[in-house]
C-alpha positions in Angstrom: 117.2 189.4 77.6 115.0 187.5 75.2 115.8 187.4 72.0 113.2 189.7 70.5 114.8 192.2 72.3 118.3 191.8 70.2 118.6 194.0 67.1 118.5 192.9 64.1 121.6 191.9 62.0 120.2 194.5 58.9 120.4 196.9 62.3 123.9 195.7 63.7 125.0 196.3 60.0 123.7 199.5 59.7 124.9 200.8 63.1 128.6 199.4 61.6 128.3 201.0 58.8 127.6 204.5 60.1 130.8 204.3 62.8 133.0 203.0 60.5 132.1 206.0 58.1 132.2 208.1 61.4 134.8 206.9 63.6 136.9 204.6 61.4 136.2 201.6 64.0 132.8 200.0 65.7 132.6 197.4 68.6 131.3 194.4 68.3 130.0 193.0 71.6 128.4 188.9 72.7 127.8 187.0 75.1 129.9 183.9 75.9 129.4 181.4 78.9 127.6 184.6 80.6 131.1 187.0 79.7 131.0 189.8 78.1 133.2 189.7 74.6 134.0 192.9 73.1 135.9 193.4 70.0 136.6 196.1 67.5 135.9 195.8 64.0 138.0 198.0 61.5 141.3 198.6 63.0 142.8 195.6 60.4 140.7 197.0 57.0 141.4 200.3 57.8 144.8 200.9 59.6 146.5 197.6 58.6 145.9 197.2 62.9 145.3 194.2 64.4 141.6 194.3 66.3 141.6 194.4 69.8 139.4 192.5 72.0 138.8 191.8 75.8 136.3 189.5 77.7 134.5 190.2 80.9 134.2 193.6 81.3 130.7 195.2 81.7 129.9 197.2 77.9 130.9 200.7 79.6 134.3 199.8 80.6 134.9 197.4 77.7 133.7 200.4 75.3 136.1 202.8 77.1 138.8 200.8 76.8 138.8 199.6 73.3 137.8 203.2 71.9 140.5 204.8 73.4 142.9 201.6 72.1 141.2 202.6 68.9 141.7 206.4 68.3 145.2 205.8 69.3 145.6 203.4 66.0 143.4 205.9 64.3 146.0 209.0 64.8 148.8 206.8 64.1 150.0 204.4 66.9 150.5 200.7 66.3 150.4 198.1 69.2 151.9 194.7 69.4 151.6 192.0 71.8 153.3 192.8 75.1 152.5 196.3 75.0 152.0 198.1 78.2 149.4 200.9 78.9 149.7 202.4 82.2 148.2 205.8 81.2 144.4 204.6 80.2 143.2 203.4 84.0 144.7 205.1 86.6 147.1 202.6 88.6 146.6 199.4 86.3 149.3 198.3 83.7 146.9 197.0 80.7 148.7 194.5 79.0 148.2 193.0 75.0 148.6 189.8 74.1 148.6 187.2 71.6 148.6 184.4 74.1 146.1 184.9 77.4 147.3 181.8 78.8 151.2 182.8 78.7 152.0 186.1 76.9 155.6 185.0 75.3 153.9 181.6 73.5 152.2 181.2 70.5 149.9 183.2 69.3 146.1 182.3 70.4 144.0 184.7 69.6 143.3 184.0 66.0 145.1 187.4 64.9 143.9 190.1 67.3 145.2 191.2 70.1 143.7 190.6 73.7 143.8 193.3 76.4 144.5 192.2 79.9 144.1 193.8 82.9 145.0 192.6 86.6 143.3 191.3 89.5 143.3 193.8 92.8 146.8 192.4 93.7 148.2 193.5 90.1 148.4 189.3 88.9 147.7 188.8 85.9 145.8 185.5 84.9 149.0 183.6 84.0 150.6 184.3 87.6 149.9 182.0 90.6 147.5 183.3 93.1 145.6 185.3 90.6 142.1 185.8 91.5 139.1 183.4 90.0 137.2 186.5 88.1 139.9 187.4 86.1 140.6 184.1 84.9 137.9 184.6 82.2 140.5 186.3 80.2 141.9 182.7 79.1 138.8 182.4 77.8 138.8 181.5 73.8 135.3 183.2 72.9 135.9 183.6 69.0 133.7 180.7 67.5 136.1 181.3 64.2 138.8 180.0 66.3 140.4 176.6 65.3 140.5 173.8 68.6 139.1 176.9 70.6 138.1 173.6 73.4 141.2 172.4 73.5 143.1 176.0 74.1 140.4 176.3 77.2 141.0 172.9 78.3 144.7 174.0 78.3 144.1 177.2 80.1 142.3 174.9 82.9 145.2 173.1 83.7 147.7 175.3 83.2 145.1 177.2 86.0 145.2 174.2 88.4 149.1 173.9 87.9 149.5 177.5 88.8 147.4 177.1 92.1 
C-alpha cells in the first residue's frame, strides 16, 4: 500500500464517530513489524470495559473476533484476564490476558486486554513447543506503551528458554 492510499485521519475520525454513535464501539486497525494490530475503541468510555486487542490476525478474522467480544460488553458481560471463550471459534479456547508473555504476571498490556488464540496443537505462545506464527502475540505493538523494547526483548528470551 502507499500511503496515498490510507484514509485520512478527518476520515478515520469520522468513520469512529459514526460506529460509536451506531454500534457503541469501532476497531482500530495498524500495521506493526508487518502484523496486523486490531484494537477496539469504546468499550472503556462507554461500558467502563477494558478494550480488547489482538495482533496477527488478517482484518476479517480480527474484526470478527473483537466485534463479537464487543456486543457481548455492549449487552452486559464484563471480561477479565484469564477468561476463556470456547464458544466464538469452533474447537479453539480463546484466552484474555493482561500478560502475553505469561498470563498469571503483571499486567503488560497497558490496560487492555489481549486475546489469544492457539497454535494447531492448542499451545499457546507461553508453552514450549508452540509454533513460530503465533509467537507474534508477545508482540508489544502499542507505541503508548512504557519500555515496550524491553517487554519484547523479554518475550525473546523467555521464547528461547521455552524451546
Amino acid at each position: 500500500m502507499e500511503p496515498s492510499d490510507f484514509p485520512t485521519r478527518e476520515t478515520v475520525y469520522a468513520k469512529i464517530r459514526a460506529d460509536l454513535d451506531q454500534y457503541g464501539w469501532s476497531l482500530i486497525s495498524s500495521i506493526y513489524r508487518d502484523e496486523l494490530f486490531t484494537h477496539t475503541v469504546g468499550l472503556s468510555w462507554g461500558y467502563e470495559h477494558q478494550e480488547i486487542e489482538l495482533i496477527g490476525l488478517n482484518q476479517e478474522i480480527a474484526a470478527m473476533l473483537l466485534n463479537e467480544l464487543a456486543r457481548r460488553v455492549v449487552n452486559g458481560e464484563k471480561f477479565h484476564a484469564n477468561c476463556h471463550f470456547e464458544d466464538i471459534v469452533d474447537g479453539v479456547d480463546l484466552i484474555l490476558v493482561e500478560n502475553p508473555i505469561d498470563p498469571l504476571g503483571k499486567p503488560m498490556t497497558n490496560g487492555r486486554l489481549r486475546l489469544i488464540w492457539p497454535d494447531e496443537n492448542n499451545l499457546y505462545p507461553w508453552q514450549k513447543g508452540c509454533e513460530e506464527e503465533c509467537l507474534i502475540q508477545q508482540w508489544f505493538p502499542d507505541s503508548t506503551m512504557p519500555e515496550r523494547d524491553t517487554c519484547e526483548a523479554y518475550a525473546l528470551l523467555e521464547q528461547a528458554t521455552l524451546r
